[in-house]
Structures are given as structure tokens and as C-alpha cells.
VOPAGU-2260 file (C-alpha; in pm, 1 decimal, decimal comma):
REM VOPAGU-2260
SITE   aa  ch    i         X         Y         Z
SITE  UNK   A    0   -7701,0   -5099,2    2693,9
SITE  UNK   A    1   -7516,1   -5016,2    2991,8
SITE  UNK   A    2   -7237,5   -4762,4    2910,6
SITE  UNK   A    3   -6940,8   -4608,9    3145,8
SITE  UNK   A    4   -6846,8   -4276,4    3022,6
SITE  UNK   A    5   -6487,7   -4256,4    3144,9
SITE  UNK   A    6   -6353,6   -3887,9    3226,3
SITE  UNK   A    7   -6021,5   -3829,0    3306,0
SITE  UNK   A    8   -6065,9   -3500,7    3463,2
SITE  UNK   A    9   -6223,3   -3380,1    3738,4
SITE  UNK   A   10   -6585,0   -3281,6    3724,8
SITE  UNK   A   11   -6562,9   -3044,6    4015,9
SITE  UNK   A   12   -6343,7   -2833,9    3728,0
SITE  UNK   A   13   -6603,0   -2778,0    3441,8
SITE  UNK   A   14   -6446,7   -2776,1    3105,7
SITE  UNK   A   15   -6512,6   -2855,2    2786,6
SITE  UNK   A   16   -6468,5   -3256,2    2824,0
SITE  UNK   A   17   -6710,3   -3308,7    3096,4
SITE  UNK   A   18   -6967,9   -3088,1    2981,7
SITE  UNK   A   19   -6985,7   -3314,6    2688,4
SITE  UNK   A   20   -6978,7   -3600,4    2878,0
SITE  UNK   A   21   -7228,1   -3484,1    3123,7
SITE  UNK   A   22   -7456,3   -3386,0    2799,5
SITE  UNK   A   23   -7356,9   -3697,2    2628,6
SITE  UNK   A   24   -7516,1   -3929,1    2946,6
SITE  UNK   A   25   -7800,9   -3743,9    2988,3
SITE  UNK   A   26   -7894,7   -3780,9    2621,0
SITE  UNK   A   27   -7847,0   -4166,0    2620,7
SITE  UNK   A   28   -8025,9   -4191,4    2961,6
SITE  UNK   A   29   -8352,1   -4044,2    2781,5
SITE  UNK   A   30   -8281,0   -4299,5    2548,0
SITE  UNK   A   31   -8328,5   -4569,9    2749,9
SITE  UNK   A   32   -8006,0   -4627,3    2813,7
SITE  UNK   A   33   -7806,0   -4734,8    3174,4
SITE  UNK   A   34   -7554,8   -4483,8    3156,9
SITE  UNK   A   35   -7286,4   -4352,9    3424,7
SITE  UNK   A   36   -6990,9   -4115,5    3461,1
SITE  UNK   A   37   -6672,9   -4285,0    3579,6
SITE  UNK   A   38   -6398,5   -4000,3    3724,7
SITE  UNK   A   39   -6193,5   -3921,1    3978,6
SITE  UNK   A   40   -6328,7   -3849,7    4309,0
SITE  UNK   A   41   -6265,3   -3433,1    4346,9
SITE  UNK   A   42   -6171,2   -3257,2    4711,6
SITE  UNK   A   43   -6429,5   -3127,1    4891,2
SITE  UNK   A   44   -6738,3   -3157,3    4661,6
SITE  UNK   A   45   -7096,7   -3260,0    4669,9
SITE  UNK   A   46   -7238,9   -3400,8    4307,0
SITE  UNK   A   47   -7612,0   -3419,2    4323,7
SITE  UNK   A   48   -7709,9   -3743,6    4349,4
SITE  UNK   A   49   -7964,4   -3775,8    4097,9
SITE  UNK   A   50   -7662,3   -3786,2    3872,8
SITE  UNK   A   51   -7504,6   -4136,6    3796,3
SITE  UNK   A   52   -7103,6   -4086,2    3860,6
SITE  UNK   A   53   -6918,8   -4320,7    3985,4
SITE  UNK   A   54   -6554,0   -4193,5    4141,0
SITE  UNK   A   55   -6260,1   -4395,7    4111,2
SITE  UNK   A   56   -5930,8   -4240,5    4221,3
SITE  UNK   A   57   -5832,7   -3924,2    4255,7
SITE  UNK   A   58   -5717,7   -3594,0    4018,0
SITE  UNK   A   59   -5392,0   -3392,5    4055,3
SITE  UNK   A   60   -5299,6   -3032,4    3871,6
SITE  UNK   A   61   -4992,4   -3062,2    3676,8
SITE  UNK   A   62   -4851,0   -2759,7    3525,6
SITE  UNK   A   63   -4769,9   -2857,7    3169,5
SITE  UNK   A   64   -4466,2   -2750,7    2976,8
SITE  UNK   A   65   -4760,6   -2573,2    2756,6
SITE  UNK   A   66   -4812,5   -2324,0    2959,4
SITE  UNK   A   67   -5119,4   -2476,6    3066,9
SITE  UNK   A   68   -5260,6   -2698,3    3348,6
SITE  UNK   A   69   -5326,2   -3063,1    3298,3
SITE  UNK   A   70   -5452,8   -3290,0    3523,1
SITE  UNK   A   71   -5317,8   -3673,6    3573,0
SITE  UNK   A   72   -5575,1   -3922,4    3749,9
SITE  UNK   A   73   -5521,5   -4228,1    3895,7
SITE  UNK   A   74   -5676,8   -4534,4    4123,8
SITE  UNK   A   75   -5617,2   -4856,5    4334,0
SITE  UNK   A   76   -5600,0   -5120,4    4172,5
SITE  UNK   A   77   -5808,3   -5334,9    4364,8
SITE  UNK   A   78   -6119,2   -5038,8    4381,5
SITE  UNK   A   79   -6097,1   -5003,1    4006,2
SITE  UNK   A   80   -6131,3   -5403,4    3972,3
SITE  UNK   A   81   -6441,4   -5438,1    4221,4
SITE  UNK   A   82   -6628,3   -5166,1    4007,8
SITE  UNK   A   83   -6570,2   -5336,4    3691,5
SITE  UNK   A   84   -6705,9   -5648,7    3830,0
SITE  UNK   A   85   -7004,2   -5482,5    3987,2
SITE  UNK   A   86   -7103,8   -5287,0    3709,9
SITE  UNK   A   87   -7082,7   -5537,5    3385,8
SITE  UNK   A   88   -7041,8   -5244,3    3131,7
SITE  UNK   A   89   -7163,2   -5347,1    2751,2
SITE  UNK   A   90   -6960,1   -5055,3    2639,5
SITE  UNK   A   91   -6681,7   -4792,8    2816,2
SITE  UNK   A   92   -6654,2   -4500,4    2646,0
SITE  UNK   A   93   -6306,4   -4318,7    2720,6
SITE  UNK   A   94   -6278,4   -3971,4    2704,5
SITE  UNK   A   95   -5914,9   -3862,0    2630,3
SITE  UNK   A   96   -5794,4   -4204,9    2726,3
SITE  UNK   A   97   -5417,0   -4100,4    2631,7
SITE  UNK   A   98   -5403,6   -3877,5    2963,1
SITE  UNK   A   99   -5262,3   -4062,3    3261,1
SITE  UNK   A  100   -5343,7   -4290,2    3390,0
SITE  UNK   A  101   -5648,0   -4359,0    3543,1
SITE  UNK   A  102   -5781,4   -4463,8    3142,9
SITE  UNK   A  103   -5463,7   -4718,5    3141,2
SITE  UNK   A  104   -5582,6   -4862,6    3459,6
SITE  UNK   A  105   -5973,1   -4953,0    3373,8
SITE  UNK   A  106   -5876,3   -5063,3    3024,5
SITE  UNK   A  107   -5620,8   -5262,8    3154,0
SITE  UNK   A  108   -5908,0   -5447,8    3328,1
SITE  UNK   A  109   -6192,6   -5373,3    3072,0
SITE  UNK   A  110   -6390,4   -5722,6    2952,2
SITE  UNK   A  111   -6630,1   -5448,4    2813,1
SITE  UNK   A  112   -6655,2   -5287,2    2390,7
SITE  UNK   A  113   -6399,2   -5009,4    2498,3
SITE  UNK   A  114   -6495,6   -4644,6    2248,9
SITE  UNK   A  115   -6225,7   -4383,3    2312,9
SITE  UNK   A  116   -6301,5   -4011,5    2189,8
SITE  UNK   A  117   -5993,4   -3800,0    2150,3
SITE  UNK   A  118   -6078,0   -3426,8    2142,2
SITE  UNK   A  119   -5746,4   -3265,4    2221,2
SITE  UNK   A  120   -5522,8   -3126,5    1922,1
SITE  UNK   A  121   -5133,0   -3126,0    2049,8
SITE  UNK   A  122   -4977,6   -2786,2    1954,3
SITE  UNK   A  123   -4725,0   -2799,7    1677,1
SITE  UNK   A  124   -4416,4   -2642,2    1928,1
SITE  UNK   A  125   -4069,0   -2739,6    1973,1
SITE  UNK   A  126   -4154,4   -2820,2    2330,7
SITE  UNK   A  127   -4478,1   -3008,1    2224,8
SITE  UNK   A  128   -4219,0   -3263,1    2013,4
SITE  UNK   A  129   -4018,2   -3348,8    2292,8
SITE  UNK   A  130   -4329,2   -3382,1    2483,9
SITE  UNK   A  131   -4474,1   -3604,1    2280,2
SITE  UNK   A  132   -4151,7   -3858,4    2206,3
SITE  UNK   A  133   -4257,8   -3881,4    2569,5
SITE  UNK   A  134   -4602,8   -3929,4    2579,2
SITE  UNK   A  135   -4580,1   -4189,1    2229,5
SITE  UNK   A  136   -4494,3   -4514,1    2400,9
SITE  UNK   A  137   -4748,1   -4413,1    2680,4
SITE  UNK   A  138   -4975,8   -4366,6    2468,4
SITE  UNK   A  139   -4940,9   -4683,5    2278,1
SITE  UNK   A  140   -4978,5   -4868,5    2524,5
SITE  UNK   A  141   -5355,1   -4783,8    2565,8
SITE  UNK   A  142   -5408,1   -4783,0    2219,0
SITE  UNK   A  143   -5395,6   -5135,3    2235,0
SITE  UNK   A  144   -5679,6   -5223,5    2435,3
SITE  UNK   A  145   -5937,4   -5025,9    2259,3
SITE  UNK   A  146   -6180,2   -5105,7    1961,4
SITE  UNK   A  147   -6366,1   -4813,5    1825,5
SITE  UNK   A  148   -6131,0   -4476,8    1765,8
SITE  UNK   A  149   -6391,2   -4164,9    1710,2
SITE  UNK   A  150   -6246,7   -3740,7    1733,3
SITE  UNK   A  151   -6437,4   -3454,9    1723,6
SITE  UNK   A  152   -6241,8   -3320,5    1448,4
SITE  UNK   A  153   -5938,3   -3399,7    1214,6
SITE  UNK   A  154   -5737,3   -3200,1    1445,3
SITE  UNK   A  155   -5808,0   -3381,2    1742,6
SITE  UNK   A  156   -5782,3   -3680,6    1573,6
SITE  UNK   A  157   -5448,8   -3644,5    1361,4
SITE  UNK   A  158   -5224,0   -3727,0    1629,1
SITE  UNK   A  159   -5397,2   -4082,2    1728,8
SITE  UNK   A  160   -5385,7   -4153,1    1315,8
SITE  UNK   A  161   -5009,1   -4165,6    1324,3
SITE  UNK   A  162   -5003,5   -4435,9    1595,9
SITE  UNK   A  163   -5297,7   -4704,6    1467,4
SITE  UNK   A  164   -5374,6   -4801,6    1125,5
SITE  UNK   A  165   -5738,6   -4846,3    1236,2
SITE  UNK   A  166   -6031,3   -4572,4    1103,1
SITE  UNK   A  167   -6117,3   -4308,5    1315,5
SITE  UNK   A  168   -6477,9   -4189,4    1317,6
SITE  UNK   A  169   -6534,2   -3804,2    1321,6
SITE  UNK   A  170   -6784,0   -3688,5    1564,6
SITE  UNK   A  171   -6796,4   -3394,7    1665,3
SITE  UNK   A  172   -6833,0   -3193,6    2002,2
SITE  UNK   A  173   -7243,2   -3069,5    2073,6
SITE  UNK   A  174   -7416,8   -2850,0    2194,4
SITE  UNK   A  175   -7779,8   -2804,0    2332,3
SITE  UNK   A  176   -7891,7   -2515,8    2123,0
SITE  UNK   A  177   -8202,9   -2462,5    2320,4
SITE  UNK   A  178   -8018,9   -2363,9    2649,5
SITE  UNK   A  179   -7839,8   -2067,5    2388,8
SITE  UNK   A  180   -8111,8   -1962,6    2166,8
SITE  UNK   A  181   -8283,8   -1609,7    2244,0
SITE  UNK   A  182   -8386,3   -1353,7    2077,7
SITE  UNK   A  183   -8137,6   -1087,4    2068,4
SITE  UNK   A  184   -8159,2    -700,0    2003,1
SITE  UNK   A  185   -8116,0    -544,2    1637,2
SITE  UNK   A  186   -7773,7    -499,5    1530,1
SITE  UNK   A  187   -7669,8     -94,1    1625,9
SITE  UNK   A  188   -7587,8     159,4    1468,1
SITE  UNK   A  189   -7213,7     270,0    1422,8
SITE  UNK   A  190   -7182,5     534,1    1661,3
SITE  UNK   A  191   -7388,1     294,3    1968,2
SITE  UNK   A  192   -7185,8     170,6    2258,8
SITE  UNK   A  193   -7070,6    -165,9    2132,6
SITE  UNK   A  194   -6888,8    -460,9    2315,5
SITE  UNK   A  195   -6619,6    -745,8    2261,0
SITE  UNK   A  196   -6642,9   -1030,5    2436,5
SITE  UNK   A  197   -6412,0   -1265,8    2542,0
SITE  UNK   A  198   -6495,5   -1562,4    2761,1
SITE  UNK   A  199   -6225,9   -1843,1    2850,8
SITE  UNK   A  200   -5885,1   -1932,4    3113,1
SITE  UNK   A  201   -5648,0   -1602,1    3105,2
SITE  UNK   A  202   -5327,1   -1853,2    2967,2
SITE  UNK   A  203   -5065,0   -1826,4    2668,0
SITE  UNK   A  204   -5174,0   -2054,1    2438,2
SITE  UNK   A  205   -5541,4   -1833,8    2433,9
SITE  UNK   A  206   -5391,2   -1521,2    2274,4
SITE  UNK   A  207   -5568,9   -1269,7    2485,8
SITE  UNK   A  208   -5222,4   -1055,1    2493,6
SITE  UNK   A  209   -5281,9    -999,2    2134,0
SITE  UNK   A  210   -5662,6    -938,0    2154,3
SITE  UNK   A  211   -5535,4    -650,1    2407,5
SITE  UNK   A  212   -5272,2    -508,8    2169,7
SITE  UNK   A  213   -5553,6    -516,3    1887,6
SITE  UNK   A  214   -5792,0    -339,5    2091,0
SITE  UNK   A  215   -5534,4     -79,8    2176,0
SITE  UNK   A  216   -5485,3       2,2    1839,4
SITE  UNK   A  217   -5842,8      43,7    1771,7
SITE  UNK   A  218   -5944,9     261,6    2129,9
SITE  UNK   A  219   -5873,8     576,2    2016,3
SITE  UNK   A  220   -6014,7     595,2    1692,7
SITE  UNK   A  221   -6342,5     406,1    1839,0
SITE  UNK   A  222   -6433,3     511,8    2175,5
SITE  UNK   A  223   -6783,8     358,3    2193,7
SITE  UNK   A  224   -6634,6      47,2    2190,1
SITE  UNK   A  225   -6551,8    -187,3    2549,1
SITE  UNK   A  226   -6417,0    -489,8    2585,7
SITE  UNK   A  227   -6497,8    -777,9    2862,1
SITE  UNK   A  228   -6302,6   -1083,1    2954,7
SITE  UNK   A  229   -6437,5   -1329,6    3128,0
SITE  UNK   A  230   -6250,9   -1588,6    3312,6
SITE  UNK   A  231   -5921,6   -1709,2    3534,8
SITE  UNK   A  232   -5585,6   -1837,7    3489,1
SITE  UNK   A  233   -5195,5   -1787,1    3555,4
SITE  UNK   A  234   -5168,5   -1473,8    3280,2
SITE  UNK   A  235   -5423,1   -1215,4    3454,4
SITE  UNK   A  236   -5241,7   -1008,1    3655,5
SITE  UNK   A  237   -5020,1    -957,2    3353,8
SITE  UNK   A  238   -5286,5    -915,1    3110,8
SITE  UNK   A  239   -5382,6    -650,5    3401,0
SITE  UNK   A  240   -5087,7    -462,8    3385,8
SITE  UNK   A  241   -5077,8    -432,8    3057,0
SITE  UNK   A  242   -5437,1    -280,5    3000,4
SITE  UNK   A  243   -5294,6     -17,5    3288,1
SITE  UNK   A  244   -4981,6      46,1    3132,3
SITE  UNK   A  245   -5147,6     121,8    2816,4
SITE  UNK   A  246   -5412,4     328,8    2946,4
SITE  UNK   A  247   -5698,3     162,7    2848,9
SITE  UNK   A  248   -6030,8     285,6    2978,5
SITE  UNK   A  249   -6261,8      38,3    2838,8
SITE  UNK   A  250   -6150,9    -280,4    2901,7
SITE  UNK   A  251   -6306,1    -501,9    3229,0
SITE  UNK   A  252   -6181,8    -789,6    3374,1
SITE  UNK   A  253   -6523,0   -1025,9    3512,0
SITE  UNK   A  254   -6305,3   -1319,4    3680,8
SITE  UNK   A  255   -6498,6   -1626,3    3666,4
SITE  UNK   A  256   -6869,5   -1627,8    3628,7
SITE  UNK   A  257   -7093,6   -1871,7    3611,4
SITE  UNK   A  258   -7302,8   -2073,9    3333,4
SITE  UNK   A  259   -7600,0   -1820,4    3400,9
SITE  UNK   A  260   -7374,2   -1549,6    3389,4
SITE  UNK   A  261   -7187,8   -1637,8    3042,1
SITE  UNK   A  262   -7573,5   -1664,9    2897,4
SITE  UNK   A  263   -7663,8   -1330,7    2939,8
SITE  UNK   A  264   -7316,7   -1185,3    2835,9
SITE  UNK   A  265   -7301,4   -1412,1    2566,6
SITE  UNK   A  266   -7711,3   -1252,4    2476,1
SITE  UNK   A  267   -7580,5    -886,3    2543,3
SITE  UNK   A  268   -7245,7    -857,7    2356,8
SITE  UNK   A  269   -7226,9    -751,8    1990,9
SITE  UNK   A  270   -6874,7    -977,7    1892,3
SITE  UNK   A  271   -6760,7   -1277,6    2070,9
SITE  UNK   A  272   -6341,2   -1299,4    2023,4
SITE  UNK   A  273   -6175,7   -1601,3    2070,9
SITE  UNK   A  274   -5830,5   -1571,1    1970,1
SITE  UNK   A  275   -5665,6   -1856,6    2049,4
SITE  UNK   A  276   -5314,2   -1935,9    1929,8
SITE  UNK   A  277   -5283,9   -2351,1    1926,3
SITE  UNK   A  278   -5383,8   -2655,6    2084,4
SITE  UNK   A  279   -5736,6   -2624,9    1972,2
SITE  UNK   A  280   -5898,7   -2929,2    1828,8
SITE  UNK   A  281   -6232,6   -2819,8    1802,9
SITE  UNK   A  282   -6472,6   -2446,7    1939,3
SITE  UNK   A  283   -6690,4   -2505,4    2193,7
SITE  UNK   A  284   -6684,9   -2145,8    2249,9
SITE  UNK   A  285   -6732,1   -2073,5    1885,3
SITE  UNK   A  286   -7043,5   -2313,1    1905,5
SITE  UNK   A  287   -7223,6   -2099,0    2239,1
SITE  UNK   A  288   -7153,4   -1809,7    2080,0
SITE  UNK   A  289   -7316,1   -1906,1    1724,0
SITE  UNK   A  290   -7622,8   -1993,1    1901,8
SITE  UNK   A  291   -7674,8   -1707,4    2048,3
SITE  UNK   A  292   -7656,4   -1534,9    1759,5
SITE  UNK   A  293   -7350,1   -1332,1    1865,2
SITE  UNK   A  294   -7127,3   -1257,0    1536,3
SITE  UNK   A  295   -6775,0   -1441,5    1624,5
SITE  UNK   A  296   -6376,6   -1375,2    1550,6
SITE  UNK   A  297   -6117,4   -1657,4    1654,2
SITE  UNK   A  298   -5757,3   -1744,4    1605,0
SITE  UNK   A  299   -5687,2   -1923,4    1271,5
SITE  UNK   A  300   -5582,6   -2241,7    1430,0
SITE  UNK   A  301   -5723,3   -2597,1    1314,8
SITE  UNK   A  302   -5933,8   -2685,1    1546,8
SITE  UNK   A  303   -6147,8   -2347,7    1482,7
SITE  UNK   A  304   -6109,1   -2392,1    1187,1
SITE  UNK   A  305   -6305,0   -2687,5    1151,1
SITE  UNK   A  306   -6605,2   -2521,0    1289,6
SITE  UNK   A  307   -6565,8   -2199,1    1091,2
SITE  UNK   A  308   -6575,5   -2332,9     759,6
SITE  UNK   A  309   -6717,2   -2183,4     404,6
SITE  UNK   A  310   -6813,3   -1802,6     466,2
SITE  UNK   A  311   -6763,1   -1869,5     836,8
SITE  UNK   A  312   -6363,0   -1842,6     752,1
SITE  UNK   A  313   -6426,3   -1509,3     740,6
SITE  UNK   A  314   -6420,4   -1535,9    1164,1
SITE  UNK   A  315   -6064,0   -1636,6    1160,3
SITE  UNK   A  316   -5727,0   -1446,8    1143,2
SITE  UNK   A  317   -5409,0   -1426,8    1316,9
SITE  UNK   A  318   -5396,7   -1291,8    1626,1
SITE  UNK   A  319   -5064,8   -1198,9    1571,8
SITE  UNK   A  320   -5090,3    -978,1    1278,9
SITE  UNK   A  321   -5219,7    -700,0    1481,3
SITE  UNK   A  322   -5336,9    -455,6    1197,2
SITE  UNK   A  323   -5515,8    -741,3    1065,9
SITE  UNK   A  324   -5692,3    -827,6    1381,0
SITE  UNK   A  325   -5833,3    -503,4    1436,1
SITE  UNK   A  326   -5925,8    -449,8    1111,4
SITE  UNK   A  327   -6140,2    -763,2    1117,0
SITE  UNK   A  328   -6282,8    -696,6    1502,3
SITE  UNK   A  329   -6420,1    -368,7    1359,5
SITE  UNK   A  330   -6596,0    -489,8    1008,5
SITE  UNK   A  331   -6733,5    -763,4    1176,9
SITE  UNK   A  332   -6830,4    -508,2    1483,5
SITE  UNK   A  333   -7001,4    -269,1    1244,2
SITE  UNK   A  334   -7091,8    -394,9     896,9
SITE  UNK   A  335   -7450,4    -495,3     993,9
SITE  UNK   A  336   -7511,0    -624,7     671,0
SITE  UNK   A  337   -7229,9    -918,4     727,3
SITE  UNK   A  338   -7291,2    -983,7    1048,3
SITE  UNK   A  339   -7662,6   -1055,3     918,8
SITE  UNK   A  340   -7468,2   -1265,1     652,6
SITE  UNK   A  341   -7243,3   -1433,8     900,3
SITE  UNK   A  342   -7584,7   -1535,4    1130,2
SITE  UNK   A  343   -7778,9   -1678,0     831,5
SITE  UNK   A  344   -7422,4   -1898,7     768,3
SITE  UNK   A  345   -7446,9   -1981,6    1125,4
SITE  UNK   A  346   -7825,0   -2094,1    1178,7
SITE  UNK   A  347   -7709,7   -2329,4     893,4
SITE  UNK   A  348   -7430,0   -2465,5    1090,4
SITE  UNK   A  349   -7608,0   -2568,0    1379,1
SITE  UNK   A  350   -7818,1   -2844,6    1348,3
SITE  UNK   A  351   -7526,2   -3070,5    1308,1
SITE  UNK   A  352   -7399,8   -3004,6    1634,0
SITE  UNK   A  353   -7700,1   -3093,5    1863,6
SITE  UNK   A  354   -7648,3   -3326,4    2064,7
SITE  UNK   A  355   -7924,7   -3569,3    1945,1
SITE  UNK   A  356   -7750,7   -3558,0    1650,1
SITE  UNK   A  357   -7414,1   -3628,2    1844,9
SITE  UNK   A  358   -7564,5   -3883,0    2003,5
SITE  UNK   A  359   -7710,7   -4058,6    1768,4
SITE  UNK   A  360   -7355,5   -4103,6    1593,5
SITE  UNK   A  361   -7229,1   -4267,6    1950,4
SITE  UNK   A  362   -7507,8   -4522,0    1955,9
SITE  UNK   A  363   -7409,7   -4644,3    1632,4
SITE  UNK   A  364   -7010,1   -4689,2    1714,9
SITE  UNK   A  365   -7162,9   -4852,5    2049,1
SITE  UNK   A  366   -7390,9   -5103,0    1826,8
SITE  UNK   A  367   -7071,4   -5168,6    1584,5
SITE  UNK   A  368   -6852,5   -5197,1    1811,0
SITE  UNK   A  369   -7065,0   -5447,9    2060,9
SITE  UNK   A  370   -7122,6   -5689,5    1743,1
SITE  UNK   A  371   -6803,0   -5683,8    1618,7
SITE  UNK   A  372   -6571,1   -5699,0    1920,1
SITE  UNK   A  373   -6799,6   -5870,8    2190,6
């Protein structure tokens, strides 16, 4: 087959979306497969060319009223018309295709099987209803024009279910666990230097405010314990002030590091904390930290939720609840016995999410899809 993987963000970015898309191709390439990216064309970057991308348009930052940035992606007209009818897809495969507009564009045009994969979950805010009385007829409007729906989760996918009677396939996100797996140290005792990890954009909807408070309540009475964060975003210098303000001595801010970097930390922590607040549809995070063997808390929101399932829900609590939160940071920091628990749970977990078996779940929408809607 020859696929377009269509990626509404830019790839000069990173993220969640076009790692998976990037792991996605390469995994149907090995299958024999002709397979290429389709995104917009970032400023001031060189892709190696080895890779197949083609770049269509261009990407702008939008500050969302989420307290997050977005970015909206659009091309000519006429350029996105002379790819389609130079390439001949069997199959495009839209990523996010409700994010504007760039998606609306090609499958305007499309003569190809169009797949669309929705992986974002849409916070459940007063803002995020007005938003999305907005966004509804928009997104409509591409709905139309594609014939296999997949998600990575129920959360990612219960939005799109409220706007098409047709079934939506669950896949979910993957990972490659052999880039993660090493072996790691023995758990320590209680009264070893221990660390918290958090890795991940420094923005509201992420909760790091209340990983701080929760850590400040827990300082004092446990000294040997630091905690890193790792990563960007509009909320740092705040975040900053707060950890001076409070006086707390253990706590380092990394900025952003690289993929290398976030191996090793990810290898050399003892708890990975993700406590984010909303719009999670899935846990990457949750996933690279699992197979690395690195015990995990996260924010009891759906999308992590639908990773951290059975004894696994033990990971997740409200970062809100502050008491609570640092109550569960420090069993899961120092009860060696669960945390051996918690990995056995997780090794179980795993297989599901590499991306052979991913993959495998594509190729048969693709097949489906090409003999029912050709």
C-alpha cells in the first residue's frame, strides 16, 4: 500500500502526535509498505532526508483559551492538489484531522481510503463548552469526508462519538519498549537519597503547582528526598517563584532536555509524577516511564486512567487533594514491596502497547477500509 500519514503539527516541535506518527511509518515501512509523513513545512529546519515527509503548508502557534498552545496549519490550494495527484495514496491516515485546517484542505481533495485517529480528550471546562459550540460545525464538516474513525482511548474518542453514528475503533498510542528497557538499580532503602521525577511542558492544565505544594508538605519530614522537573512552558518562572518563596532546597528545574537525556533520568529516578489535571486522552508519559521500570503517580483524569487500570489505579489521585497526594508520593516512594507489586502489574501491561502490536491494528483498518470504501 502506499499510505500518507497526515500530521497537523509541526515536526520540528516533538510531541506526542508525531512521535507516533514518526514510529507508526517506520513500522509500516519495514513492512513493506510505501509510507510518508505529510505536515507543514517548519521555519528554519533540516529533516534528514532518509526520512519520507512531505511538507505542505505551513504551522502557526495559537495560544488556546486552555491555557495551552495549539497550533493551526494550513496550505495553497493548488500545492496541496499537485501532491495528491503525484502521489496516488491507497490510504491517508489523518492524525487529529479536527485541528485546522490543513486536514480540511487534503480531505477536501482526497480520492484516497481516508483513516483519521483522534487522540486528544477536550477538557470538561466552562471555557472548553463554548469552545467547542465553536469548533462543532468545523468539525463536522471533516467528519464527512472520512471512512474509518479509530482513538487511542475512550477519552480521546468520546467527543468524535457524539458527532457520527459510525464505530470507532480503539487503538491505542505505542511505544517501542526496547528503546526504554534497562536494567535498573534495587529499590533503596528508606533513609537513601530518593528522587521524583517529573518530565513534561511547565502549563496549567499539567498540575505541577500542586505537585509543588505536595512536595512542600512532605520536605521537612523527608529530607532525603529531591525533586526534578524537566521541561518548558508559559508557567515556569511562576512555578520558580513559588519553590523560592517556599524555601525549598530540593527541588531543580532541568529546562528542556533531550530524548537521551529523559532516558537516563527516566533509568535513575525512583517515582515518575505526572499529575496532570485534564485534557488527557491517553499517557505517553505513563507508558516511558512503565518501561523503564520507574514506579509511576498521575492525575486521576481519563485519559490516565485508561492506561492505569486494575492495581495500576493505585498510580492515580487528585492532585488537588494535597494530603492525599503526598501521602501516595511517599508509599509509592518507599514501600518496596508495592513498588515490586506495581512493576510486575506493569511488565504485564506492556506488550499491548508495542508498536508492532499498534501497527498491526492500523493495517487491518487500512485493509477494511480499502475494500469497503475504494
Amino acid at each position: 500500500m502506499k499510505i500518507g500519514l497526515v500530521c497537523p503539527y509541526s515536526i520540528a516541535k516533538g510531541g506526542g502526535v508525531q512521535e507516533h506518527v514518526f514510529a507508526v511509518q517506520s513500522e509500516l515501512a519495514a513492512r513493506g509498505h510505501d509510507v510518508y509523513i505529510i505536515t507543514p513545512q517548519p521555519k528554519d529546519f533540516e529533516l534528514d532526508p532518509s526520512k519520507k515527509v512531505i511538507f505542505v503548508g505551513m504551522a502557526t502557534d495559537f495560544n488556546s483559551p486552555l491555557q495551552t498552545t495549539v497550533q493551526l496549519s494550513s496550505a495553497d490550494d493548488e500545492a496541496i492538489n499537485d501532491m495528491l495527484e503525484r502521489e496516488q495514496f491507497d490510504v491517508l491516515h489523518f492524525h487529529e484531522p479536527w485541528v485546522p485546517v490543513l486536514s480540511r484542505q487534503i480531505l477536501s481533495r482526497s480520492n484516497s481510503v481516508n483513516v483519521a485517529t483522534f487522540h486528544a480528550k477536550l477538557p470538561e471546562t466552562v471555557m472548553m463548552q463554548v469552545v467547542t459550540k465553536v469548533v462543532t460545525p468545523y468539525t463536522k464538516s471533516v467528519l464527512k469526508y472520512i471512512h474509518e474513525f479509530t482513538a487511542v482511548s475512550e477519552a480521546a474518542a468520546e467527543y468524535v462519538c457524539t458527532l457520527t453514528d459510525q464505530p470507532v475503533a480503539l487503538i491505542p498510542n505505542g511505544i517501542d519498549l526496547q528503546r526504554y528497557k534497562a536494567p535498573r538499580r534495587n529499590d533503596k532503602d528508606a533513609d537513601a537519597e530518593k528522587t521524583v521525577l517529573y518530565i513534561g511542558r511547565l502549563e496549567q492544565r499539567k498540575g505541577v503547582a500542586y505537585l509543588l505544594k505536595a512536595f512542600s508538605s512532605i520536605a521537612s519530614l523527608h529530607p532525603n528526598v529531591r525533586l526534578l522537573i524537566a521541561g518548558s512552558g508559559p508557567d515556569r518562572e511562576k512555578l520558580e517563584e513559588y519553590v523560592s518563596e517556599a524555601g525549598l532546597k530540593n527541588v531543580s528545574f532541568l529546562g528542556f532536555i533531550s530524548d537521551d537525556e529523559k532516558l537516563t533520568l527516566l533509568r535513575e529516578a525512583d517515582l515518575f509524577c505526572s499529575p496532570a489535571l485534564y485534557g488527557e486522552s491517553f499517557g505517553i508519559v505513563l507508558l516511558e516511564a512503565m518501561a523503564s521500570g520507574l514506579v509511576t503517580v498521575g492525575g486521576d483524569n481519563p485519559g490516565y486512567a485508561s492506561v492505569m487500570t486494575g492495581l495500576g489505579s493505585i498510580s492515580l489521585v487528585d492532585p488537588k487533594d494535597t494530603d492525599e497526594f503526598a501521602r501516595r508520593l511517599i508509599l509509592l516512594l518507599q514501600e518496596n514491596g508495592l513498588r515490586q507489586l506495581w512493576r510486575n502489574w506493569a511488565k504485564a501491561q506492556l506488550p499491548q502497547y508495542n508498536y508492532k502490536v499498534v501497527t498491526d491494528q492500523y493495517e487491518e483498518v487500512y485493509s477494511q477500509a480499502l475494500e469497503q470504501h475504494r
